[in-house]
SEMIGU-822960 format. One record per residue (C-alpha): residue number from 1; residue in one letter; x, y, z. Coordinates in pm, 1 decimal. Layout:
# residues N
{site NUM, 'A', {X, Y, Z}};
...
//
This chain:
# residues 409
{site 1, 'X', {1076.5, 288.6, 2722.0}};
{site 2, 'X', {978.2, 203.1, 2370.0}};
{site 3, 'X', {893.8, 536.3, 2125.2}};
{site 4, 'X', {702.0, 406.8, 1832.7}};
{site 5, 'X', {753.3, 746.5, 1542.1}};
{site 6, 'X', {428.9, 665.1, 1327.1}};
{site 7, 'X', {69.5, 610.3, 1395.8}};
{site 8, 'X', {-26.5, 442.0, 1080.8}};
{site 9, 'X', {-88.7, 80.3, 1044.3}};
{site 10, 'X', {273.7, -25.7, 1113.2}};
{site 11, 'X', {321.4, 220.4, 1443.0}};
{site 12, 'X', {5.1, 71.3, 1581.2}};
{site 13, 'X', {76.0, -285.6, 1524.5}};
{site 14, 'X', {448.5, -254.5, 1666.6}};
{site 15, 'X', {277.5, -114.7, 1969.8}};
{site 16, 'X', {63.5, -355.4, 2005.5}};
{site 17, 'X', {311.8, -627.7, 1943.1}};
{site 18, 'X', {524.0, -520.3, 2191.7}};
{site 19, 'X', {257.9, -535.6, 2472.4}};
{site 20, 'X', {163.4, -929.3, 2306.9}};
{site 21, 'X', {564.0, -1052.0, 2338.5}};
{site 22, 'X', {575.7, -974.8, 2714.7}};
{site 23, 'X', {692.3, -619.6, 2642.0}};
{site 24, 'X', {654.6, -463.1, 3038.2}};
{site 25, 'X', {796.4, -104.2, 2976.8}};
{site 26, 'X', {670.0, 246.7, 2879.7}};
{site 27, 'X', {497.7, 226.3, 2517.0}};
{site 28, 'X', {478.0, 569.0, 2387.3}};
{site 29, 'X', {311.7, 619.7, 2013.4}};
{site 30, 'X', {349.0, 952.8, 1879.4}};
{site 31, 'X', {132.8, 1054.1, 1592.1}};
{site 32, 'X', {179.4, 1354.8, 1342.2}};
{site 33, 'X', {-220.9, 1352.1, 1273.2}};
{site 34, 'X', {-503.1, 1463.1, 1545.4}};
{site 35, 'X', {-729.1, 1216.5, 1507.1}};
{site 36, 'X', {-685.8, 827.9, 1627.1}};
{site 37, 'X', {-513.5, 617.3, 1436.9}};
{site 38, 'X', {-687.6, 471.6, 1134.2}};
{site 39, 'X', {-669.6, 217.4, 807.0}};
{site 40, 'X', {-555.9, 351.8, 520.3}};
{site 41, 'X', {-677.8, 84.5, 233.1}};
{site 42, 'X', {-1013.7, 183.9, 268.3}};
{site 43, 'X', {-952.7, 593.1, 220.4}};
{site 44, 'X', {-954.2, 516.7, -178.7}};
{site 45, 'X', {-1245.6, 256.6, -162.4}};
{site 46, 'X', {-1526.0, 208.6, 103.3}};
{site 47, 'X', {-1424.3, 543.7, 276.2}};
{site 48, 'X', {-1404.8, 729.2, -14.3}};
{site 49, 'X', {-1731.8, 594.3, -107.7}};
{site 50, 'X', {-1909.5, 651.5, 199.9}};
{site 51, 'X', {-2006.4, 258.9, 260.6}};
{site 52, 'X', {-1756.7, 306.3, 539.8}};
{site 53, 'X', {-1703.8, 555.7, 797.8}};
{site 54, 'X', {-1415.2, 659.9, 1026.3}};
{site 55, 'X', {-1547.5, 447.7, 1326.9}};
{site 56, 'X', {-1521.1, 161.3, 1115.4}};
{site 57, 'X', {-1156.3, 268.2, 965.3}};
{site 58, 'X', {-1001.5, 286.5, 1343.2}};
{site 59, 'X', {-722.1, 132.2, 1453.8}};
{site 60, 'X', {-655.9, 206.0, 1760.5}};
{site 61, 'X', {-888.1, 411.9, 1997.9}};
{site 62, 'X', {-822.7, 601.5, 2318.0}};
{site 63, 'X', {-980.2, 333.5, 2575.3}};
{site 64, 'X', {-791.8, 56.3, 2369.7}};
{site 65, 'X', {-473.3, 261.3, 2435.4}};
{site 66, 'X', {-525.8, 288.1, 2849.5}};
{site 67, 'X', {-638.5, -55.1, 2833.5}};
{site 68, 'X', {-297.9, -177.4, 2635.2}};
{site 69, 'X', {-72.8, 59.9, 2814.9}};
{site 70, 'X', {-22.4, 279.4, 2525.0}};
{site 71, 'X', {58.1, 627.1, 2589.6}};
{site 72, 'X', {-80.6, 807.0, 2242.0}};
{site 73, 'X', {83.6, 1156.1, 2178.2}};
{site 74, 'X', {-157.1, 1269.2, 1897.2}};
{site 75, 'X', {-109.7, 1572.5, 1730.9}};
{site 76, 'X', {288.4, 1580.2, 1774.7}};
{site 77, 'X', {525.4, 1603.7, 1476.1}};
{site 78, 'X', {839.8, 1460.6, 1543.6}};
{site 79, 'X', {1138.7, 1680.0, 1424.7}};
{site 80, 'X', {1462.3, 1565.1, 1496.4}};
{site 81, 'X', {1645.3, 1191.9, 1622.0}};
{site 82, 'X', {1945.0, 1211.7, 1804.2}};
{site 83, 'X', {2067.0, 887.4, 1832.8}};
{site 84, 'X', {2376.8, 882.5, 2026.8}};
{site 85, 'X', {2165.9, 1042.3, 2314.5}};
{site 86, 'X', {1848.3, 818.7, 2234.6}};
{site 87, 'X', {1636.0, 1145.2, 2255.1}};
{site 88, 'X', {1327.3, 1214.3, 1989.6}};
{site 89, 'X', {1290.0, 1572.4, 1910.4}};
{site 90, 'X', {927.9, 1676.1, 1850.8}};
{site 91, 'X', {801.2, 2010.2, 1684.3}};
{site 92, 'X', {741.0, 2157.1, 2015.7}};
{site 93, 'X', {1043.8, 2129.1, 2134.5}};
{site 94, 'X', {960.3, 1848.0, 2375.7}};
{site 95, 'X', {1217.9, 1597.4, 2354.7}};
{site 96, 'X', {1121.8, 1197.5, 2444.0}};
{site 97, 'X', {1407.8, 957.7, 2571.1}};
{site 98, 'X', {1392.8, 615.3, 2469.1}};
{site 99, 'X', {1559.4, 275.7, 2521.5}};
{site 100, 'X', {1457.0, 174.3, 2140.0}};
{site 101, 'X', {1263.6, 369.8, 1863.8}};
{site 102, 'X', {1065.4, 242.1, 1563.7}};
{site 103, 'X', {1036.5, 500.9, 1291.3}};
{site 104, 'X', {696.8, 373.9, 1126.0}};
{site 105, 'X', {610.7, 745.8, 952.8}};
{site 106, 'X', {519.5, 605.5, 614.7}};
{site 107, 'X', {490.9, 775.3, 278.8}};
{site 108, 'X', {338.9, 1031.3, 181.4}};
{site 109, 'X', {161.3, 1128.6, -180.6}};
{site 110, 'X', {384.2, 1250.7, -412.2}};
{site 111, 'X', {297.0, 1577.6, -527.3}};
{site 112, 'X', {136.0, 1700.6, -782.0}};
{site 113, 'X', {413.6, 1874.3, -1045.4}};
{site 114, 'X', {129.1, 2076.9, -1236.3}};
{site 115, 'X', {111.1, 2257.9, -902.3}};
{site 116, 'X', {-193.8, 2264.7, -623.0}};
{site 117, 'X', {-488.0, 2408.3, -813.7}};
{site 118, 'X', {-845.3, 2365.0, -636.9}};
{site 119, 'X', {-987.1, 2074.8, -737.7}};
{site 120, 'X', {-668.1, 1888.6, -778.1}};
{site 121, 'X', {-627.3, 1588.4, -484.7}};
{site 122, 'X', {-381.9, 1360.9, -398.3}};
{site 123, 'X', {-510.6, 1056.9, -155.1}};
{site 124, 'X', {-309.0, 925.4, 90.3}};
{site 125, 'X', {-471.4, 1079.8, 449.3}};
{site 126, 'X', {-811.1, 1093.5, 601.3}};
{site 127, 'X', {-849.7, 1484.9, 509.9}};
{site 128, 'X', {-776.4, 1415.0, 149.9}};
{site 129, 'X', {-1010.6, 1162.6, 152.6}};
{site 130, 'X', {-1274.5, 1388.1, 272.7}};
{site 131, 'X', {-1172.9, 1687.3, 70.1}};
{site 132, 'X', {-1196.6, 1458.7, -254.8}};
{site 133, 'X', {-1503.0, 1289.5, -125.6}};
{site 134, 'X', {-1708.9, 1582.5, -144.5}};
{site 135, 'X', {-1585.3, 1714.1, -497.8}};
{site 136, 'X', {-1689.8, 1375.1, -617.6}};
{site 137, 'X', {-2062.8, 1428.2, -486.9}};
{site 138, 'X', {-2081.5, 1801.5, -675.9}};
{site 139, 'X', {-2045.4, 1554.3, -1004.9}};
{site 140, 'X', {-1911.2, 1618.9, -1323.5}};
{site 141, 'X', {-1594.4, 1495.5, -1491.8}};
{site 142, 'X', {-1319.8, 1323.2, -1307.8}};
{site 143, 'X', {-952.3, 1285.2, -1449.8}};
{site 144, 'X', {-734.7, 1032.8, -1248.6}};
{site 145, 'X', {-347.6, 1052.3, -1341.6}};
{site 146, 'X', {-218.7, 712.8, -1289.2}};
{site 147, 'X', {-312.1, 389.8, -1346.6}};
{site 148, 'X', {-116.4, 244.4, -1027.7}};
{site 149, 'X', {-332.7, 74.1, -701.1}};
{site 150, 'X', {-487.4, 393.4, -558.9}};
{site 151, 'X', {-526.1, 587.1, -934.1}};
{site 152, 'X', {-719.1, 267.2, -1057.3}};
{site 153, 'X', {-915.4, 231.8, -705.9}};
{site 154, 'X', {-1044.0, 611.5, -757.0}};
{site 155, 'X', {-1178.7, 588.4, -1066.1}};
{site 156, 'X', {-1307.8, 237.7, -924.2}};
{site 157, 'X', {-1495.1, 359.7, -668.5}};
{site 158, 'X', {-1614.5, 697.5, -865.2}};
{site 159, 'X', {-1787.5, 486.5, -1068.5}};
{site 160, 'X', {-1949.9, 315.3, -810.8}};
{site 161, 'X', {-2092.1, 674.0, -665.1}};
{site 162, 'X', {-2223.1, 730.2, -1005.2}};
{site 163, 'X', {-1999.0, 976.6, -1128.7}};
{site 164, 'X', {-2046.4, 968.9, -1489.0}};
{site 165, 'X', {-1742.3, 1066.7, -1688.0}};
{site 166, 'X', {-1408.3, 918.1, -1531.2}};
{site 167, 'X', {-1116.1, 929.0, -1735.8}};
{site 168, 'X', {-822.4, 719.8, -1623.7}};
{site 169, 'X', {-452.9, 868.0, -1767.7}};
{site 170, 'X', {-71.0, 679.1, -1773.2}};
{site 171, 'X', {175.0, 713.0, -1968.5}};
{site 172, 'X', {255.6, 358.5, -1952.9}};
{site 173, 'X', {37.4, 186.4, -2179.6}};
{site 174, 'X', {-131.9, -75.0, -1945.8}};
{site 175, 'X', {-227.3, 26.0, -1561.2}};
{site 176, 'X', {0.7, -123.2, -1289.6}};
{site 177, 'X', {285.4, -144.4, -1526.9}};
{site 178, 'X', {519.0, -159.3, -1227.2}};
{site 179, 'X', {324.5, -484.9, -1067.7}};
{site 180, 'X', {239.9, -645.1, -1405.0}};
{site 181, 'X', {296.9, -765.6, -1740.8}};
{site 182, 'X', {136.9, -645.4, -2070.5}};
{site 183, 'X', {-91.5, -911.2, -2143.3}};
{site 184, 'X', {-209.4, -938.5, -1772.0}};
{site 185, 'X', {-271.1, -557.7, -1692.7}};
{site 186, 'X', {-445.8, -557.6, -2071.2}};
{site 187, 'X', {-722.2, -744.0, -1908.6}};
{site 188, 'X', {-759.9, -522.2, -1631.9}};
{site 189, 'X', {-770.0, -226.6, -1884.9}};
{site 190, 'X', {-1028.0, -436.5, -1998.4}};
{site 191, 'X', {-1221.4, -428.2, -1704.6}};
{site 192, 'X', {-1201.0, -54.5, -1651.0}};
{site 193, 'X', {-1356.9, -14.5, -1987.6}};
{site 194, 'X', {-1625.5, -206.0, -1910.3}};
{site 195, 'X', {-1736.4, -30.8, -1610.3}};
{site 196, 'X', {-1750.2, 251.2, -1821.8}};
{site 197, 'X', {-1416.0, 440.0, -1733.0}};
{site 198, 'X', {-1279.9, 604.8, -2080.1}};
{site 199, 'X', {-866.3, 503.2, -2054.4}};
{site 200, 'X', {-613.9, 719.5, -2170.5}};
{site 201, 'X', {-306.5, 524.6, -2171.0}};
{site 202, 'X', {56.4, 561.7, -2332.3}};
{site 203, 'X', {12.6, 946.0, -2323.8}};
{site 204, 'X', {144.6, 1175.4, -2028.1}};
{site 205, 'X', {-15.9, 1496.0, -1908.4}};
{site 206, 'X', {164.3, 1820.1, -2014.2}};
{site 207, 'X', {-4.5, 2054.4, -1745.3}};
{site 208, 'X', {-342.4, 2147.7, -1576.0}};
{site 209, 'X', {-503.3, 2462.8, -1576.1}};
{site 210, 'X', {-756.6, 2636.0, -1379.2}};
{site 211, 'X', {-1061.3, 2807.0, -1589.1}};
{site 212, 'X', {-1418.8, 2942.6, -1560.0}};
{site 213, 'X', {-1632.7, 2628.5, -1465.0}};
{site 214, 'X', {-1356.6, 2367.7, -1357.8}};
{site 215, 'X', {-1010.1, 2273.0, -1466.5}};
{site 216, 'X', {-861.3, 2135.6, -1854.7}};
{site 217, 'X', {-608.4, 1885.1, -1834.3}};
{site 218, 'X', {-393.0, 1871.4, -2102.6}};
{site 219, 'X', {-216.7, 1579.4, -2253.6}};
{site 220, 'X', {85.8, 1512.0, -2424.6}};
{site 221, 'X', {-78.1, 1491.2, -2775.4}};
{site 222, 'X', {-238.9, 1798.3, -2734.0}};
{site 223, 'X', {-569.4, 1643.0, -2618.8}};
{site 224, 'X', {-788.5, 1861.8, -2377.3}};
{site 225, 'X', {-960.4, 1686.3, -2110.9}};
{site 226, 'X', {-1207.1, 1889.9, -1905.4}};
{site 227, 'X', {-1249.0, 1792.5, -1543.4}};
{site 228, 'X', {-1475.5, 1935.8, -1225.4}};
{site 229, 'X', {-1218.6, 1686.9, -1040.2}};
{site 230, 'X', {-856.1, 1601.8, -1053.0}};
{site 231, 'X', {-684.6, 1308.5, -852.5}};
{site 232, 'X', {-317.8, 1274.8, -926.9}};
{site 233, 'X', {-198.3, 917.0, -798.7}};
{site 234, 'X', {147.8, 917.3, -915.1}};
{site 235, 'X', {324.5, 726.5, -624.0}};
{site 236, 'X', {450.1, 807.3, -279.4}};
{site 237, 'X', {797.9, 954.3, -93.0}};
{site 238, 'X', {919.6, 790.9, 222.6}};
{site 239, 'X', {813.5, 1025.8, 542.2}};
{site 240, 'X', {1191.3, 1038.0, 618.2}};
{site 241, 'X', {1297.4, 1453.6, 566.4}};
{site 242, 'X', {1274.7, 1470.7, 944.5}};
{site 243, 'X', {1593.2, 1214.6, 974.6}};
{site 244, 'X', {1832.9, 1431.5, 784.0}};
{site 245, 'X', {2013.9, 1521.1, 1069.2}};
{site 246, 'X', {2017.2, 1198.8, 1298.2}};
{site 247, 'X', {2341.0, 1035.6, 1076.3}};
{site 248, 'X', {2131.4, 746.9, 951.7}};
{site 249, 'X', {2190.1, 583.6, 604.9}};
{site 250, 'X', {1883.1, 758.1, 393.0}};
{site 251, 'X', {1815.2, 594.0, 52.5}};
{site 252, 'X', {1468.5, 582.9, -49.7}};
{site 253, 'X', {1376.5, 567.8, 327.5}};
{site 254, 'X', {1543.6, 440.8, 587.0}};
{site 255, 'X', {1776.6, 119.7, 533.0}};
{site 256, 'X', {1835.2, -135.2, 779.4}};
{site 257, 'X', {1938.4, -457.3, 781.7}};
{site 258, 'X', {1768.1, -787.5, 829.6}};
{site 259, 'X', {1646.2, -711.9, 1161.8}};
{site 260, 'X', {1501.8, -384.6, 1060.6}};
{site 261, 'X', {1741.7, -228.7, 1247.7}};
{site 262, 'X', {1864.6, 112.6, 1118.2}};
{site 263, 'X', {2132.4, 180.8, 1384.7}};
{site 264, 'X', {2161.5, 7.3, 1751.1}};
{site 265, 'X', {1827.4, 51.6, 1947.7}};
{site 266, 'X', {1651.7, 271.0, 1628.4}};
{site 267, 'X', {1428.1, 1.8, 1425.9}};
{site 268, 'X', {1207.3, 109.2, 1089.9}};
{site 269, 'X', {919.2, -69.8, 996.0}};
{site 270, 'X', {657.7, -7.8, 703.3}};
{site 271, 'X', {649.4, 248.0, 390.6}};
{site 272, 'X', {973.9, 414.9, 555.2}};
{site 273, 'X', {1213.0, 103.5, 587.0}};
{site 274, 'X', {1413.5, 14.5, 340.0}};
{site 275, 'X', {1586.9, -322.6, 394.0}};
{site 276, 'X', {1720.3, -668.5, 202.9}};
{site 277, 'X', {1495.7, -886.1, 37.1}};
{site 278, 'X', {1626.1, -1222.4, 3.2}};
{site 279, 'X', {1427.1, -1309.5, -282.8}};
{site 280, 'X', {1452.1, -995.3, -471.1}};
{site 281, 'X', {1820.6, -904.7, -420.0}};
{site 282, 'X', {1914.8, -578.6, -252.2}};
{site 283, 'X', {1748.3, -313.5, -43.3}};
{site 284, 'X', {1335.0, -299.1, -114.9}};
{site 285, 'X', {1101.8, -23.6, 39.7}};
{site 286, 'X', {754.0, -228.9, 23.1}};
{site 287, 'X', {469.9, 12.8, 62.7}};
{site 288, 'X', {243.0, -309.3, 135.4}};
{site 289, 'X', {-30.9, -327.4, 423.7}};
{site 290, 'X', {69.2, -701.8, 486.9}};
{site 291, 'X', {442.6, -606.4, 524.0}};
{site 292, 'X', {408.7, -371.2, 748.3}};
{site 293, 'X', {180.1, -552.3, 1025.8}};
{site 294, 'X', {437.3, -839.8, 960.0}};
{site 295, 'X', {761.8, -644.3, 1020.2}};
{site 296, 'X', {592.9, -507.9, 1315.3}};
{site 297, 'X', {584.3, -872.5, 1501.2}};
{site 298, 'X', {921.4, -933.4, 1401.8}};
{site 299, 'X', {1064.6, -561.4, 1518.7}};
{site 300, 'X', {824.2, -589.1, 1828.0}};
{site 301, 'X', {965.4, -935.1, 1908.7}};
{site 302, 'X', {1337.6, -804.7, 1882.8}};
{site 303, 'X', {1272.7, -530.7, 2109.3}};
{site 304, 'X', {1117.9, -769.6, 2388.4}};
{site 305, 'X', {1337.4, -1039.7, 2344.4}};
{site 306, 'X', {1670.4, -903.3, 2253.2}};
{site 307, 'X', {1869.6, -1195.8, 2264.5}};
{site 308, 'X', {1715.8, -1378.2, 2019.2}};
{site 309, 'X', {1625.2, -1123.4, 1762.8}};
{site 310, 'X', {1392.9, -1229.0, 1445.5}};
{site 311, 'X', {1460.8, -1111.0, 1097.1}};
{site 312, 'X', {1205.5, -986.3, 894.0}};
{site 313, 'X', {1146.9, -1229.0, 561.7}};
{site 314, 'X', {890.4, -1099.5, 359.8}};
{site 315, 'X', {654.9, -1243.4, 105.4}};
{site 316, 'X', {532.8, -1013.5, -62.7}};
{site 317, 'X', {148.8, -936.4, -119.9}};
{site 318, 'X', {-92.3, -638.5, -202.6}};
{site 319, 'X', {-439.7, -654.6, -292.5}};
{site 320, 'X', {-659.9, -393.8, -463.6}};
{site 321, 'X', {-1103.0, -404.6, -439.1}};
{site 322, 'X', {-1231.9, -246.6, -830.9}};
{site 323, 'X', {-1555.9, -294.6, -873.8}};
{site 324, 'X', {-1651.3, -632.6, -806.8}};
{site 325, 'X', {-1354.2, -798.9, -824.7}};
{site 326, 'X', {-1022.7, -828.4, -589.3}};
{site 327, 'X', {-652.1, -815.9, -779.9}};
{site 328, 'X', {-423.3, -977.3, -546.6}};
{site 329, 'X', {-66.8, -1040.8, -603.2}};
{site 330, 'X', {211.8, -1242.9, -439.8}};
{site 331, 'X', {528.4, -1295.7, -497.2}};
{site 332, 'X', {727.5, -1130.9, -791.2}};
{site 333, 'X', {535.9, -1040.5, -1058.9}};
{site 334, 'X', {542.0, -903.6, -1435.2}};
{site 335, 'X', {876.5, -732.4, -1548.4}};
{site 336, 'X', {1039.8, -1008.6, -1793.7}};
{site 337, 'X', {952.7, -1297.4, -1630.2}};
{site 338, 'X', {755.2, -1613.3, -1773.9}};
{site 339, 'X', {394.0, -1655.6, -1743.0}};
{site 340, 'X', {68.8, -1873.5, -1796.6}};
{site 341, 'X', {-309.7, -1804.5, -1770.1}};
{site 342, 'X', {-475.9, -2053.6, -1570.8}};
{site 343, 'X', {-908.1, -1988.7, -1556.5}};
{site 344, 'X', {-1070.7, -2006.7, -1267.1}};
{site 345, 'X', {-1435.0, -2176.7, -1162.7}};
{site 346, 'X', {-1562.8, -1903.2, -1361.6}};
{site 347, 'X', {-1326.0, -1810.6, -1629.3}};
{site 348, 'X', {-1480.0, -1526.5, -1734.5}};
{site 349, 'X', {-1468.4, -1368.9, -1405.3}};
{site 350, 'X', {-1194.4, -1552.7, -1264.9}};
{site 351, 'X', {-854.8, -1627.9, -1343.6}};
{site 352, 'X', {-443.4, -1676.8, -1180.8}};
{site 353, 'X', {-186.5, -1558.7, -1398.9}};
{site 354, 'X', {130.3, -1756.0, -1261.0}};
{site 355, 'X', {536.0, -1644.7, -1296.8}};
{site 356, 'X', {830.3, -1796.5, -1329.4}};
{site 357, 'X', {1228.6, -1765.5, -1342.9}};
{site 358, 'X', {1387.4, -1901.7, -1649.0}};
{site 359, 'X', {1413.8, -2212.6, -1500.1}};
{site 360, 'X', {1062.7, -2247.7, -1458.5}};
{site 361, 'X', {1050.6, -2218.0, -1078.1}};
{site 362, 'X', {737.1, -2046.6, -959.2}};
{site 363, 'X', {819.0, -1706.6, -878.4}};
{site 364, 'X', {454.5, -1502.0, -799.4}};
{site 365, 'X', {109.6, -1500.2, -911.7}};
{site 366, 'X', {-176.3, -1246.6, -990.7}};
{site 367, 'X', {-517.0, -1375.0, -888.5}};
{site 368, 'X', {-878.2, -1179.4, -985.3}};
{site 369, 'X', {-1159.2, -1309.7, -816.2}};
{site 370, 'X', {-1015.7, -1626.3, -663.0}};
{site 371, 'X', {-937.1, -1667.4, -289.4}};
{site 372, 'X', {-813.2, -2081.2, -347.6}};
{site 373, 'X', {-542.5, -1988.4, -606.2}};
{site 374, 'X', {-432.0, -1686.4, -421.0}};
{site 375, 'X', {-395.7, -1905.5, -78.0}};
{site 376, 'X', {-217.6, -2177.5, -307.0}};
{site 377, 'X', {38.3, -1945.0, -463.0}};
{site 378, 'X', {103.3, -1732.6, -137.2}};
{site 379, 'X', {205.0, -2050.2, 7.4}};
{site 380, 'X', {446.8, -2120.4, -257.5}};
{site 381, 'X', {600.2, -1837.6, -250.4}};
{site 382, 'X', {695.4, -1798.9, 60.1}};
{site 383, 'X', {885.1, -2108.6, 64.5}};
{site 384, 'X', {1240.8, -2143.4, -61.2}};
{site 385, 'X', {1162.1, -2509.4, -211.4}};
{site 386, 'X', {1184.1, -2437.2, -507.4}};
{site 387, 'X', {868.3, -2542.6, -605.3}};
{site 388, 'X', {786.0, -2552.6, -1036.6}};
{site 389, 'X', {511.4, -2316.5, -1198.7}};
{site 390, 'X', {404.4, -2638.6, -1331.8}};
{site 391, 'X', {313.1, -2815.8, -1009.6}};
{site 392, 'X', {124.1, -2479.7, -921.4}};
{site 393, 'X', {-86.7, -2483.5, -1247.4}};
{site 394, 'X', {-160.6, -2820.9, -1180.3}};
{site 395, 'X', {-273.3, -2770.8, -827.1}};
{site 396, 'X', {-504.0, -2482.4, -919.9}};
{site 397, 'X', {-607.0, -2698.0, -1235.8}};
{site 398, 'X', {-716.1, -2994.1, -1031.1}};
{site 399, 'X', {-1105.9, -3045.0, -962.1}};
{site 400, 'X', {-1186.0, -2963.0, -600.6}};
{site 401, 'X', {-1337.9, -3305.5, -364.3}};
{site 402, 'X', {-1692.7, -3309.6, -437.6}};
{site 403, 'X', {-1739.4, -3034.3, -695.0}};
{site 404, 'X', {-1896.0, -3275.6, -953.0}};
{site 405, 'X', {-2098.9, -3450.0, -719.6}};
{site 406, 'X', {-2248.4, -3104.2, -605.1}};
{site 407, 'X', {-2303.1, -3014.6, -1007.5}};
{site 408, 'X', {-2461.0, -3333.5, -1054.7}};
{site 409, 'X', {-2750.4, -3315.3, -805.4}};
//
């Protein structure tokens, strides 16, 4: 029997994985939350917004379970991992023997340090979703602390529900300063601005208070900020507190090696696993979609086919929806590393900003609004060719067969 710890996006897919490489015994997924498994992109955009609903956000539902041989165990925490006796301890004292375990329990939002006042939200489940989903619709201001993926989706999609007055606050002075480079996330700043977001950036936030009418959010140069509605989006903490006791190696998550594998017969997979990345050097947690549903397969395979186990070689790649336009990154990007503009077919709304190494072999890319460049430079970087920067910006560069034949008629 296989217990999968995790019913996010990379417990569901292991499942599921295990059942499509031949996998013939018990599949058990156990799942802190009550409700079915769900997608959690969507809980700071279309979800959030109310274009979507939690139908549409499922992953895995109760027939699709019976009909995959899933056993779901919804509602149950798991507490404890004894590993020697391959036993899973859950809050009820129940405890589940296994052949293998994958932990898949994610991340969770890191708190907010100016304490849990009402009207202060962090966005990482369905519930918070909700809970900061109906704030929204009372209007008035909304502060967003952080300029990262889900701080710049919020104030994204708050716009797009007509809220107002969004104010977007980092103390770095560009958003996604971790993902990008100055000159690249000025143009997103850009594009905050004009959808009518006022951007706060290079200042932190001293505290947040609670007062008749809403809350005042004070910054670091003693500006006052009043808000009906504060999200704080200021990054995530593995889900692995419950592992304390089982003897594994803890560090940022769980670590494992190539295979995923954290001990024999206990895999990780997703915002919990921490393991080498050949490209980057070292042990990575990625809190990616993509890399979870793709370390699934490869844990899923190992567990079905033990004697010829698959390593898990990511390439790495997130994409974020703000307003009309999609941000999607591959590769390694920003930091110190070299870079070039190239425009897209419409360079005012389009655009690839392409890395390199010092040599001047292509390392990553940022695309906005351009599904050819990104499916170009994904490619490339998950190769280990060696392939230029140059021979990239002259692939995107190049006109497209029959493009000026269609602008001629």
């Amino acid at each position: 029997m296989t217990v999968v710890v995790g019913s996010s996006v990379g417990g569901v897919r292991t499942a599921q994985a295990l059942r499509a490489a031949g996998y013939d015994g018990d599949v058990v997924l156990v799942g802190e939350e009550t409700v079915a498994p769900y997608d959690k992109p969507p809980l700071s955009k279309g979800l959030l917004a109310g274009t979507s609903t939690t139908a549409d956000i499922t992953l895995l539902t109760e027939q699709a379970a019976r009909e995959a041989g899933i056993e779901l165990l919804l509602g149950r925490a798991a507490s404890g991992l004894d590993v020697a006796g391959r036993r899973v301890e859950l809050d009820d004292g129940e405890r589940l023997a296994y052949d293998d375990v994958v932990l898949a329990t994610g991340a969770r939002a890191r708190p907010s340090p100016w304490g849990a006042l009402p009207g202060v939200h962090v966005l990482r489940s369905l519930a918070d979703a909700t809970a900061l989903a109906d704030d929204l619709r009372q209007g008035g201001p909304l502060v967003v602390i952080g300029a990262g993926f889900i701080g710049a989706e919020v104030a994204a999609t708050a716009r797009g529900m007509g809220v107002a007055d969004v104010t977007l606050v980092d103390p770095a002075p560009v958003p996604l300063s971790r993902a990008l480079d100055v000159e690249v996330a000025g143009i997103l700043a850009r594009l905050h601005a004009e959808n009518g977001v006022h951007t706060r950036f290079g200042v932190g936030v001293e505290g947040i208070e609670r007062v008749a009418g809403g809350l005042l959010v004070r910054l670091a140069d003693e500006t006052v900020l009043p808000a009906a509605t504060v999200v704080v989006g200021i990054g995530a903490v593995p889900n692995d507190d419950w592992l304390r006791d089982s003897g594994l190696r803890l560090d940022d998550g769980v670590v494992c090696d190539a295979y995923s594998r954290a001990a024999e017969h206990v895999y990780a997979v997703g915002d919990v696993a921490r393991l080498p990345h050949p490209r980057r050097g070292g042990l990575v947690r990625a809190e990616h979609w993509t890399n979870a549903v793709e370390q699934a397969r490869t844990v899923a395979r190992t567990i079905a086919l033990p004697e010829s186990p698959l390593a898990h070689v990511p390439v790495d790649y997130v994409w974020s929806d703000q307003y009309d336009r999609t941000i999607q990154l591959t590769g390694r990007t920003g930091g110190t590393l070299a870079h070039v503009l190239v425009p897209g077919p419409d360079p005012d709304r389009a655009f690839a900003a392409l890395y390199a190494d010092a040599d001047g072999t292509f390392a990553g890319a940022v695309t906005v609004g351009w599904p050819r460049a990104l499916v170009t430079c994904r490619k490339a970087a998950g190769q280990d060719t060696g392939t230029s920067l140059e021979e990239i910006r002259q692939a995107l560069s190049a006109p497209r067969p029959g493009v000026r034949k269609e602008a001629a008629r």
